[in-house]
N, C-alpha and C positions, 0 to 999 in steps of 0.2 A: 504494500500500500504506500502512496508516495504522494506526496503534497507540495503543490508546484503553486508560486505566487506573484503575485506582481504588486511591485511598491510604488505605490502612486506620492509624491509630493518628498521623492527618497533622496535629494541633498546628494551630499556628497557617500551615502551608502552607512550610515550607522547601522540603520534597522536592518538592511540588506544583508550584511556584515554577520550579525547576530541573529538574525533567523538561519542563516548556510550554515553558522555555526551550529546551532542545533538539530542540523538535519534537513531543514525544509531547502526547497528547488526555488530562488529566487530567478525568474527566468528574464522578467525585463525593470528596469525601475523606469520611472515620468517624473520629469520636474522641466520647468520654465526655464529654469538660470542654467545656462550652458555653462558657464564658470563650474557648476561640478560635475561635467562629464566625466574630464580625467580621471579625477579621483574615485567618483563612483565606478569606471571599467577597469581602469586600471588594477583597483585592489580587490575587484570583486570577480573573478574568474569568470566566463561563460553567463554573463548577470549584462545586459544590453540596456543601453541608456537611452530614454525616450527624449529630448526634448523639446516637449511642448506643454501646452497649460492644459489643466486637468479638464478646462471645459470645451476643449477639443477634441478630446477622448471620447469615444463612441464605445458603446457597447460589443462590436464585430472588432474591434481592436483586439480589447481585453479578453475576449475569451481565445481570439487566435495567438496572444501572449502567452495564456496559463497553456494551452498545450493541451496536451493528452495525459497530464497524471489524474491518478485517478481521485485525488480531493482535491479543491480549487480554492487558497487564501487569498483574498485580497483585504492588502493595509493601506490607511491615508489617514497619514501622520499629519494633515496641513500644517503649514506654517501656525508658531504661538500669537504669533504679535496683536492679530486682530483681539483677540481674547484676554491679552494682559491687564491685568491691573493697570499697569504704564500704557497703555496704549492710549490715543486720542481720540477724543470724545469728537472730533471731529467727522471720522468715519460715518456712516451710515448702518442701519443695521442689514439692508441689503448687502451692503461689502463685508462686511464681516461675515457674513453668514451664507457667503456663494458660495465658498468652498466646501462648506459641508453640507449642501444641500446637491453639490455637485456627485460625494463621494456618497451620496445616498441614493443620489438618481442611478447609479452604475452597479450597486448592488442590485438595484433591485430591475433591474434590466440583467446583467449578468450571475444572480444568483447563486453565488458563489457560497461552499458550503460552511467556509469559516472568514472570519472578518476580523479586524483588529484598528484599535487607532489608539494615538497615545496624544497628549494636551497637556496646557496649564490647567493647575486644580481648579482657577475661576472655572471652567467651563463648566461644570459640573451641573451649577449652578441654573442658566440659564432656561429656559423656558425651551430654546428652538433644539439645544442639546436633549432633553426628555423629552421632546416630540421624536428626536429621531430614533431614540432608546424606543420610544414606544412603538412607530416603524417597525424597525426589525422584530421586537416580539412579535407582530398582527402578521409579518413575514416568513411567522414559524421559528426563527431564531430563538434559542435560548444564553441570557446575556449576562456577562457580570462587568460593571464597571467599581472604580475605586480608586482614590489616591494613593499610589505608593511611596512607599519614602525607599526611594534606591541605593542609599547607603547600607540597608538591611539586605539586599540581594548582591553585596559585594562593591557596590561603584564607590569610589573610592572619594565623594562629593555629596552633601546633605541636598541632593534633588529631591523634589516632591514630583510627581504628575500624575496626571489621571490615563490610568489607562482602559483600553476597554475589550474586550473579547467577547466572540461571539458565533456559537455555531448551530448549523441547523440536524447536526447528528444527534444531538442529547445536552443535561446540562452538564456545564464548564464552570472552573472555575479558576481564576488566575493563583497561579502556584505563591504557596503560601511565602515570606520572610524566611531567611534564613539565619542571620547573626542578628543579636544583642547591641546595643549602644557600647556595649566593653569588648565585642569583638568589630568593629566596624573598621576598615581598611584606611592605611593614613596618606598626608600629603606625601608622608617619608617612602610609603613604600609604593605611591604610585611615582614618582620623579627623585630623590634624592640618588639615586645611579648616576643622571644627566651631571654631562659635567656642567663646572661654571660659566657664567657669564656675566658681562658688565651691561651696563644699560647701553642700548643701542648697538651691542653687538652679535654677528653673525657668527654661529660657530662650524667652523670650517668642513667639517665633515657632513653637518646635516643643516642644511640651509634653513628647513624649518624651525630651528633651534635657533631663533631667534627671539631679543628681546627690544620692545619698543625703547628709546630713549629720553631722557629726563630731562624737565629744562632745570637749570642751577635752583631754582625754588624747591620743584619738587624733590628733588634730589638729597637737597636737606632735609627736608621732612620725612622723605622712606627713612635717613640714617638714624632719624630722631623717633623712628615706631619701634614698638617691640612684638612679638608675637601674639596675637590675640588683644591687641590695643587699640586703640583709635585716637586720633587729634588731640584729645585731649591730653593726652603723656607730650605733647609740643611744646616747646618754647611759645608764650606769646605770641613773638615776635613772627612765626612761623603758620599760624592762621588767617585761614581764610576770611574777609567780613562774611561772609553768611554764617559761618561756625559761632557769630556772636547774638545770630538772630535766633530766634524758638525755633523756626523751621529747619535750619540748619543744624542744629543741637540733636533731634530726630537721626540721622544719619551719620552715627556714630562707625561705623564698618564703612563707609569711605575713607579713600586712602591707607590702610590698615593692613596691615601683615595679614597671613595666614599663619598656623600651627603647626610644625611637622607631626604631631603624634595625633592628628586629630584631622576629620573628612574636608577635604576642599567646602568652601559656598557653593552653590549652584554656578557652574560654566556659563558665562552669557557670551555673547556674541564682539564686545567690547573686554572680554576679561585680559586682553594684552596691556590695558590703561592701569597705568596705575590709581588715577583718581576715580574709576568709577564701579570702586565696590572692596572687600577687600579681597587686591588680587596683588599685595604683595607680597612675593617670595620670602618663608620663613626666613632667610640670614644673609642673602645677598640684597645687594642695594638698585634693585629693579622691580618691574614687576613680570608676572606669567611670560614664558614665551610660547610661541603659538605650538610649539611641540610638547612644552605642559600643558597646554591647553588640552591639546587633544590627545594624551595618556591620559588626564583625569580624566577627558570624555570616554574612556575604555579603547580607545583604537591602537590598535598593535602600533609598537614604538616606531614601525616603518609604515606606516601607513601614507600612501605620498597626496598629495592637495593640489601639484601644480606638475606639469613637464616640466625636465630639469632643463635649464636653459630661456626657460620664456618668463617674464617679468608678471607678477600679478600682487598685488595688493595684499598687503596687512589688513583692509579693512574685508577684501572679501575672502581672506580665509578665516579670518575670525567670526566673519557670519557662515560659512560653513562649518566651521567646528562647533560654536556655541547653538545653532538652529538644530543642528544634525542631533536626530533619535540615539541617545548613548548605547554604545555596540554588548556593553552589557544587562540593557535594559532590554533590548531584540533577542538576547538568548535568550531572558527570562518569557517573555512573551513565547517566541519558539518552543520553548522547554512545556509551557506552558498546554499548547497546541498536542504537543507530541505525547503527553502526561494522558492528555484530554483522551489520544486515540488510543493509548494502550487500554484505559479506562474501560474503552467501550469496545476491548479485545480487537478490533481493529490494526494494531502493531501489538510487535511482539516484547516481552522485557528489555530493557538493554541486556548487553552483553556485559556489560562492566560499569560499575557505580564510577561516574564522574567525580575529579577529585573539586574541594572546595574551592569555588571562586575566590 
């Protein structure tokens, strides 16, 4: 029995990444931004990059993507942004809510027998999200959504999201936590191997290992944080005026170290800045480089972002690393799927208990 999928809205291939790992046939992914073809074919073996926008997709596409195996996933991760907290009230509820009325419309045209999407926890909330939950039930679907917190399944990053699974073989349920807040994965042991660097420097063997640079302000101020600090341990002399208004005072994890013995923040899309969040490196005088960036997001230390030789932008691989579905969030999902069909005797035991994430 074999489960063949297509990743709709799949970045530069986290989820992609982490379903193959599990088992499942990722056979094509879709996304708009061509900027992550490379990375998505490159690291994803036999896994074919669509680009185009999801509401160009036709239902005779997707089912001639998924192939001939004999269970059909389809996931659509859309983009967070519309959804955030941070986002702007300026949108429309119409834009904000094509996307998933898109990835609703192709289910239920392509009837596909497992489903999956993953979100910020706002969503959860929203009115047009429980219409679509209640969709898929009225489509025979039996569904489990929920927040998880992905530090408890290994990620080595206090992410939260909502994910959601859903199939029409029987009920499912998303594979329970794994570790404790005393066994949870640290910054030490997802990067402290990488060697050093200074701010603004390339390091020579992996060009991704790279760290944005400091103006002489900021610069003093990372020297002047400590682990798990904020602005406050500064000099005076060394603050922002907003840090003196009430609003400012709220935003105490700006500019501020991280922990080695303790889980990254959540990866944003922006985590190479030093001022905007705490994404300073526990002991050097910088912040993330886009290659810690993306081992806290779980993607194998070689995971490549760009062809070697052609120039592309700090700002758009940090929105591929920070958008991108974390590659061990897709095994759990995966794991997930493939738990679900041994469940219903449909696959067979593994062969061998997987060692701990």
């Amino acid at each position: 029995m074999t489960v063949t999928a297509v990743d709709l809205f799949c970045g530069a291939g986290g989820l992609t990444r982490g379903l193959k790992n599990s088992g499942i046939n990722v056979t094509y992914g879709v996304d708009f931004d061509q900027a992550c073809r490379y990375a998505y074919e490159k690291n994803n073996a036999d896994s074919v990059f669509i680009g185009k926008s999801v509401t160009e997709i036709t239902s005779t596409e997707i089912n001639g993507w998924l192939g001939n195996g004999d269970l059909k996933l389809l996931a659509g991760c859309a983009p967070c942004q519309p959804f955030s907290k941070y986002s702007s009230t300026r949108k429309t509820d119409d834009d904000k809510w094509m996307l998933l009325r898109e990835f609703q419309r192709l289910i239920l045209e392509c009837k596909p027998e497992l489903v999956t999407m993953e979100n910020v926890p706002q969503l959860r909330t929203h009115s047009v999200y429980l219409k679509f939950v209640k969709t898929l039930i009225l489509e025979g679907y039996k569904v489990d959504y929920r927040v998880v917190s992905c530090a408890e399944y290994g990620l080595h990053q206090l992410r939260k999201r909502l994910v959601l699974v859903a199939s029409r073989l029987g009920q499912i349920k998303i594979a329970p936590p794994k570790l404790t807040p005393e066994q949870f994965n640290t910054v030490r042991s997802a990067i402290g191997h990488l060697p050093p660097l200074e701010a603004g420097e390339r390091h020579t063997d992996d060009s991704l290992h790279y760290a944005a640079s400091l103006n002489p302000m900021n610069l003093q101020r990372i020297k002047c944080s400590i682990p798990g600090g904020t602005w406050r341990d500064w000099p005076e002399s060394l603050r922002a005026a907003c840090h003196a208004k009430a609003s400012g005072s709220t935003y105490a994890s700006v500019y501020g170290r991280m922990q080695w013995e303790k889980p990254s923040p959540t990866i944003t899309t922006q985590s190479y800045g030093y001022g905007t969040g705490r994404f300073g490196h526990p002991e050097q005088d910088r912040a993330l480089s886009l290659r810690e960036m993306a081992i806290l997001q779980s993607f194998p230390d070689d995971y490549e972002f760009f062809e070697p030789g052609t120039e592309i932008s700090t700002r758009t691989i940090g929105t591929m690393i920070g958008n991108a579905v974390p590659v061990r969030l897709g095994e759990v999902i995966g794991e997930t799927f493939m738990q679900h069909l041994r469940d219903l005797n449909m696959l067979p035991p593994p062969s061998n208990t997987p060692s701990e994430k």
